[in-house]
PDB file of N, CA, C and O in Angstrom:
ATOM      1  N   UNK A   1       2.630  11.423  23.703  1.00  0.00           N
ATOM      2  CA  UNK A   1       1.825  11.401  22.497  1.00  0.00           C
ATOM      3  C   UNK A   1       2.742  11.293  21.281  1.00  0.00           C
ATOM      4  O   UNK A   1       3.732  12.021  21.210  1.00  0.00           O
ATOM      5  N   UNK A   2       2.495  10.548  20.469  1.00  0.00           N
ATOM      6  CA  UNK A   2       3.288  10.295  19.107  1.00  0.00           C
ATOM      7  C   UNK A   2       2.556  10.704  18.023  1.00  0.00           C
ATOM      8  O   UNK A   2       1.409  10.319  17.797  1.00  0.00           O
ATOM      9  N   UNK A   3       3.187  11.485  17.332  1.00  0.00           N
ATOM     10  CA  UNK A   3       2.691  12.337  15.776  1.00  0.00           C
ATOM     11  C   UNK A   3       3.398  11.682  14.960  1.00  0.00           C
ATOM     12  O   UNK A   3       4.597  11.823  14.720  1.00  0.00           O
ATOM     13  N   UNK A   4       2.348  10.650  14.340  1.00  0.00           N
ATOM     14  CA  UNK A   4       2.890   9.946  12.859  1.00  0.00           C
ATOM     15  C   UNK A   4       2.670  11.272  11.622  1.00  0.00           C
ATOM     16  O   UNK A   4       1.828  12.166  11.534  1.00  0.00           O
ATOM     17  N   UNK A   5       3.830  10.900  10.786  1.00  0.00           N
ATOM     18  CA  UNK A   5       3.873  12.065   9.712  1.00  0.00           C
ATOM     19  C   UNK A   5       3.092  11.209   8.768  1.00  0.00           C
ATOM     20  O   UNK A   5       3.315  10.024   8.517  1.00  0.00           O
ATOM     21  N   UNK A   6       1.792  12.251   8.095  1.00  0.00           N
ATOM     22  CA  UNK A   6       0.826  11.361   7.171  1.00  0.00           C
ATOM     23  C   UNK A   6      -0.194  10.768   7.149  1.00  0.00           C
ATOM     24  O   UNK A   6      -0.393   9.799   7.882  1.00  0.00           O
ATOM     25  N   UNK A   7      -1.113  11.251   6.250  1.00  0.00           N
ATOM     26  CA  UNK A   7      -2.359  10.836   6.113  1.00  0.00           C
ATOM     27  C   UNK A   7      -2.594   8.752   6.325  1.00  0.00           C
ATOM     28  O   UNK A   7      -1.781   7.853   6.542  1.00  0.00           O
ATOM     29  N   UNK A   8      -3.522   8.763   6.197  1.00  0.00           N
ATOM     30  CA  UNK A   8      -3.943   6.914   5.661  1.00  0.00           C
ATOM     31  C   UNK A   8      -3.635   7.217   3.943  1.00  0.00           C
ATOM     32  O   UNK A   8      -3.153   6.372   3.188  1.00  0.00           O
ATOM     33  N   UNK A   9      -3.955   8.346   3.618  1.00  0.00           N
ATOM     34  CA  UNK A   9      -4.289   8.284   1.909  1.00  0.00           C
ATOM     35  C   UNK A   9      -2.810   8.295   1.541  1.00  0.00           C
ATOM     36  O   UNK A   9      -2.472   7.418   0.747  1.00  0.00           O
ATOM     37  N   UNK A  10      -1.481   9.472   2.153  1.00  0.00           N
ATOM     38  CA  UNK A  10      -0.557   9.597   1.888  1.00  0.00           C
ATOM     39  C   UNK A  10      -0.014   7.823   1.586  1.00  0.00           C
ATOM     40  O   UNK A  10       0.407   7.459   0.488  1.00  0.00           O
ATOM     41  N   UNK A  11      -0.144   6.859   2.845  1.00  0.00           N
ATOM     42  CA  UNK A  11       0.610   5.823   3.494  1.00  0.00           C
ATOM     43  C   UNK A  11       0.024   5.159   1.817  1.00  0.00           C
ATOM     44  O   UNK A  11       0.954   4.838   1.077  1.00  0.00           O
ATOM     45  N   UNK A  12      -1.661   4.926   1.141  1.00  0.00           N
ATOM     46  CA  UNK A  12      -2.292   4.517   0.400  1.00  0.00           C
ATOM     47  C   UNK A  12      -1.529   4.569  -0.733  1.00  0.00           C
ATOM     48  O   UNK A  12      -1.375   3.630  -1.514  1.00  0.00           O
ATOM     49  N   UNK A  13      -0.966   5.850  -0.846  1.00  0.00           N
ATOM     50  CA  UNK A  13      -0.537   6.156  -2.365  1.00  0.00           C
ATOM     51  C   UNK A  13       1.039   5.889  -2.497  1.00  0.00           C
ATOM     52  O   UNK A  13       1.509   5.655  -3.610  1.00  0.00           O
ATOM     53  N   UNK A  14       2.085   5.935  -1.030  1.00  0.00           N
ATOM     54  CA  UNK A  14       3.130   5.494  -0.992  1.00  0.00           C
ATOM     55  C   UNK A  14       2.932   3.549  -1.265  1.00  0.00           C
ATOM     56  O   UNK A  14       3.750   2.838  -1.848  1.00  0.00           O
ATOM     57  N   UNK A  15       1.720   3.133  -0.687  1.00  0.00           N
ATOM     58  CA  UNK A  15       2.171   1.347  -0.904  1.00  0.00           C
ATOM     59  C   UNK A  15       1.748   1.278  -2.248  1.00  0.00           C
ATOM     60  O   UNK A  15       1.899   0.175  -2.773  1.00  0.00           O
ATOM     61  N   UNK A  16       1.334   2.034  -2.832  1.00  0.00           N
ATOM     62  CA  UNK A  16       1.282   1.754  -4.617  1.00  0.00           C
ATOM     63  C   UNK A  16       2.102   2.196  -5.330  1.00  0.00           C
ATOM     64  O   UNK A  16       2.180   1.800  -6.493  1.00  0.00           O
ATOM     65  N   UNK A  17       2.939   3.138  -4.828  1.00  0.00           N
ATOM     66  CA  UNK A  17       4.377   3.403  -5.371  1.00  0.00           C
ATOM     67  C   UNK A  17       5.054   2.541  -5.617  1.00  0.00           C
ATOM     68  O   UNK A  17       5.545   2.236  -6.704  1.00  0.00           O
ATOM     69  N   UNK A  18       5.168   1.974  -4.457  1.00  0.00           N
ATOM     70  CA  UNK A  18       6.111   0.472  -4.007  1.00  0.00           C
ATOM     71  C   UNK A  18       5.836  -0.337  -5.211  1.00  0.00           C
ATOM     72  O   UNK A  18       6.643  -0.622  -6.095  1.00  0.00           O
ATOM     73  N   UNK A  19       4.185  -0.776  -5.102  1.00  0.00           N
ATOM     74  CA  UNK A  19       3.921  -2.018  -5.361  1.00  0.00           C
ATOM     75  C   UNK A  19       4.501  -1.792  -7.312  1.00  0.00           C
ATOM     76  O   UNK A  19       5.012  -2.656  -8.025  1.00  0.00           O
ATOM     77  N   UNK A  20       4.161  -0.331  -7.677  1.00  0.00           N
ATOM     78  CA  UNK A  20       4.400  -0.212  -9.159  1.00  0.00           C
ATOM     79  C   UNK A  20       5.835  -0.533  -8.795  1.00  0.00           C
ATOM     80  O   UNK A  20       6.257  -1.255  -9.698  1.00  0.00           O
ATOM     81  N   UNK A  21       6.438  -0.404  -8.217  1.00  0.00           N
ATOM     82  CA  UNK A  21       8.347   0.066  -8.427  1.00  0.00           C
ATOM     83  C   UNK A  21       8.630  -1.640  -8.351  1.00  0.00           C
ATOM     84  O   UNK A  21       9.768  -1.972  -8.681  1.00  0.00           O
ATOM     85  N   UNK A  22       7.816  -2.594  -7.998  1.00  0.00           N
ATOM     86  CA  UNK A  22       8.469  -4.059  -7.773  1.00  0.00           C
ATOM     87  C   UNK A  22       7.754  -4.314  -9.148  1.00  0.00           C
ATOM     88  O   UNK A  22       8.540  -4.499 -10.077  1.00  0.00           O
ATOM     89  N   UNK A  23       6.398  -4.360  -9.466  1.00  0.00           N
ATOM     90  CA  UNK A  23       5.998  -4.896 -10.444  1.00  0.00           C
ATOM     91  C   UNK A  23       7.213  -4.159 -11.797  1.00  0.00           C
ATOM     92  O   UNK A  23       7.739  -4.887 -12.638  1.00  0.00           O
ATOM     93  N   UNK A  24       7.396  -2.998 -11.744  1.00  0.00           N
ATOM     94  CA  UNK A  24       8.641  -2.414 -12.839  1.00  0.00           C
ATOM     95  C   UNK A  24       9.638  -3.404 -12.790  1.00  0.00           C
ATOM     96  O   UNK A  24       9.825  -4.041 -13.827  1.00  0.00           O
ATOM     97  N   UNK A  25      10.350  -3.678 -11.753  1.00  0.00           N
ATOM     98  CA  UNK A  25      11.203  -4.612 -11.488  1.00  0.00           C
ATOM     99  C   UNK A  25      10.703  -6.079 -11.762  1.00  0.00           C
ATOM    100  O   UNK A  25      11.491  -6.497 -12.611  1.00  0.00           O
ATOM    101  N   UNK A  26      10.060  -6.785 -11.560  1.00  0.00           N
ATOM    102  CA  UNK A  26      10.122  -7.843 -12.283  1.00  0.00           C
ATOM    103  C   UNK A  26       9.333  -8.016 -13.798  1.00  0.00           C
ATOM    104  O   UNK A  26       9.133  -8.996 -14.516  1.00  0.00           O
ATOM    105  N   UNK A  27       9.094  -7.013 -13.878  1.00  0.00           N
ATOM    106  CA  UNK A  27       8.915  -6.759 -15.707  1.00  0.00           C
ATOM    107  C   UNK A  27      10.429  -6.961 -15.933  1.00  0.00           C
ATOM    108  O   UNK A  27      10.849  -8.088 -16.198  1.00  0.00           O
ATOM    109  N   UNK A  28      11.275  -5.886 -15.835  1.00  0.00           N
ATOM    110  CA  UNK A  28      12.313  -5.886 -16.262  1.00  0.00           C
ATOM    111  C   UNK A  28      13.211  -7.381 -15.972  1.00  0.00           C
ATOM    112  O   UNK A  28      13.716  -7.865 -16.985  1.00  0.00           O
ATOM    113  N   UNK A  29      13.365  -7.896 -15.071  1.00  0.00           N
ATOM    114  CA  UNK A  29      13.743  -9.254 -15.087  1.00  0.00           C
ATOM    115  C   UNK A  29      12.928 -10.307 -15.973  1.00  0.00           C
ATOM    116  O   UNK A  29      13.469 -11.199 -16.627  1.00  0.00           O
ATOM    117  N   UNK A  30      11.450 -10.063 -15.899  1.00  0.00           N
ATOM    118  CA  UNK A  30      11.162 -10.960 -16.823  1.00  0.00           C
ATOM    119  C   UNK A  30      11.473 -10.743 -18.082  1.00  0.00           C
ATOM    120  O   UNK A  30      11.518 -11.816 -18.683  1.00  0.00           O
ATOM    121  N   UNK A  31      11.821  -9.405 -19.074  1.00  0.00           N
ATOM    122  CA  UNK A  31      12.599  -9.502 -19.996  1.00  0.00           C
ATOM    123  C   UNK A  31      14.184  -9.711 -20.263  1.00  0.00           C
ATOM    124  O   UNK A  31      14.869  -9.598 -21.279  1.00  0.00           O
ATOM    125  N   UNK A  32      14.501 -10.091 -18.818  1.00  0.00           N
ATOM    126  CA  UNK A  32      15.782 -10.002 -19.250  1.00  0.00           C
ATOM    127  C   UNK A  32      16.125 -11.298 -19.792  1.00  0.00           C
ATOM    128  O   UNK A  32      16.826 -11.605 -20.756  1.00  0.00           O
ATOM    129  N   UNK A  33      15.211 -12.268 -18.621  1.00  0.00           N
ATOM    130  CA  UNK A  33      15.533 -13.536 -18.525  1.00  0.00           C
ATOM    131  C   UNK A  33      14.704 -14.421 -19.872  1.00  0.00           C
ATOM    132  O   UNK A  33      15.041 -15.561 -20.192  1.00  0.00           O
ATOM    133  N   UNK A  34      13.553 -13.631 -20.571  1.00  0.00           N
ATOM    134  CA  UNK A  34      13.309 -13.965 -22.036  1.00  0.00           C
ATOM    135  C   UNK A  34      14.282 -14.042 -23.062  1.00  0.00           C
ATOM    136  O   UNK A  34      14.355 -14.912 -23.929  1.00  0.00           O
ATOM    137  N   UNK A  35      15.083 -12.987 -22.886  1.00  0.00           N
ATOM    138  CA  UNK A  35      16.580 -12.485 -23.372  1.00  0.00           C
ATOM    139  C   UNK A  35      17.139 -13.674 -23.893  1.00  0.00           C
ATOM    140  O   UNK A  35      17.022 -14.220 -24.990  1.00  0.00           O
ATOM    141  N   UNK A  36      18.021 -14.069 -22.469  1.00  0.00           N
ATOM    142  CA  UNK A  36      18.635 -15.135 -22.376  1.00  0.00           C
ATOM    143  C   UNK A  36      18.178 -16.743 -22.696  1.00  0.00           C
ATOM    144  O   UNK A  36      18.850 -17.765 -22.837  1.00  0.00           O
ATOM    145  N   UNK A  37      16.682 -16.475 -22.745  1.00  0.00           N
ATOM    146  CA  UNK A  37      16.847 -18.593 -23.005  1.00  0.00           C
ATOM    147  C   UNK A  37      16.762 -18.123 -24.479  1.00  0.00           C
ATOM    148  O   UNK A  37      17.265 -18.925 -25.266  1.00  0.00           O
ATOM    149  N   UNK A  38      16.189 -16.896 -25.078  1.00  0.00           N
ATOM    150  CA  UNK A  38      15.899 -16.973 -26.871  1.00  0.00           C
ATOM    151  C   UNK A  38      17.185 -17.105 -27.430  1.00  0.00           C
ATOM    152  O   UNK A  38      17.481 -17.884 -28.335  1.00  0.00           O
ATOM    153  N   UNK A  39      18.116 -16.127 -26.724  1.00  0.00           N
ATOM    154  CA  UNK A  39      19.980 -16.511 -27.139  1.00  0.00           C
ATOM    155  C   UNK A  39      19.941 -17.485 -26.671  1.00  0.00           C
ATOM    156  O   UNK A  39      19.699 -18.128 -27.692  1.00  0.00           O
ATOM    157  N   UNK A  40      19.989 -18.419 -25.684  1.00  0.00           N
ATOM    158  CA  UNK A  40      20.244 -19.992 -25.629  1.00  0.00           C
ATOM    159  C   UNK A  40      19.914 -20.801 -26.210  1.00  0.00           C
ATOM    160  O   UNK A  40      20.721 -21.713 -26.384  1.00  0.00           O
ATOM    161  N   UNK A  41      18.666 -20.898 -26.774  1.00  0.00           N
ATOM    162  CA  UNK A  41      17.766 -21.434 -27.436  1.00  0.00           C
ATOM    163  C   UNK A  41      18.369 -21.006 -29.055  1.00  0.00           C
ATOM    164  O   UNK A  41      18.045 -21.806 -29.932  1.00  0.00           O
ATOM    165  N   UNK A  42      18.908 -20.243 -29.334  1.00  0.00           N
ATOM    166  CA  UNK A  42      19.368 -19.839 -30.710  1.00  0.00           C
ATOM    167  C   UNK A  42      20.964 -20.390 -30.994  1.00  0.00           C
ATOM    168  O   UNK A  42      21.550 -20.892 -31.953  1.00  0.00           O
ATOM    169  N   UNK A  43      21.277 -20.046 -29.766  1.00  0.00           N
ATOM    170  CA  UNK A  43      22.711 -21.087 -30.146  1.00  0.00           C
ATOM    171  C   UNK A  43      22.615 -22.074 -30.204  1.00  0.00           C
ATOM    172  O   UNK A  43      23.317 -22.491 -31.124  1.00  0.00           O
ATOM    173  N   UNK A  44      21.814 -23.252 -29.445  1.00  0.00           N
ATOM    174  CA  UNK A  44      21.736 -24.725 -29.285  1.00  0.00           C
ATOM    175  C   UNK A  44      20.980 -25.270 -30.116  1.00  0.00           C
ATOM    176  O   UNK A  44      20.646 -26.442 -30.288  1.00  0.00           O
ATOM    177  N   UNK A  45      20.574 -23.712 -30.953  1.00  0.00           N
ATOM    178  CA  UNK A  45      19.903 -25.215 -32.087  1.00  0.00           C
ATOM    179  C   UNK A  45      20.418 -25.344 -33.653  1.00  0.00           C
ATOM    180  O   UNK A  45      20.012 -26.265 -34.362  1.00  0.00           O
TER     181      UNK A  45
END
């Protein structure tokens, strides 16, 4: 017999952890990479 540690709700509220912790992460890349073309875009013109 195998005893998984954790509810369905626990497993529920850990894959929305996740899903916030990637969406954080490509927020943050998508500002980084705004960053960079507005400095590119500011030098080249």
């Amino acid at each position: 017999m195998v005893i998984t540690g954790g509810s369905d709700e626990d497993r529920g509220q850990e894959r929305e952890s996740k899903e916030e912790s990637v969406l954080a992460m490509l927020g943050i890349i998508g500002t980084i990479l705004n960053l960079v073309v507005i400095i590119f875009v500011y030098i080249y013109t």
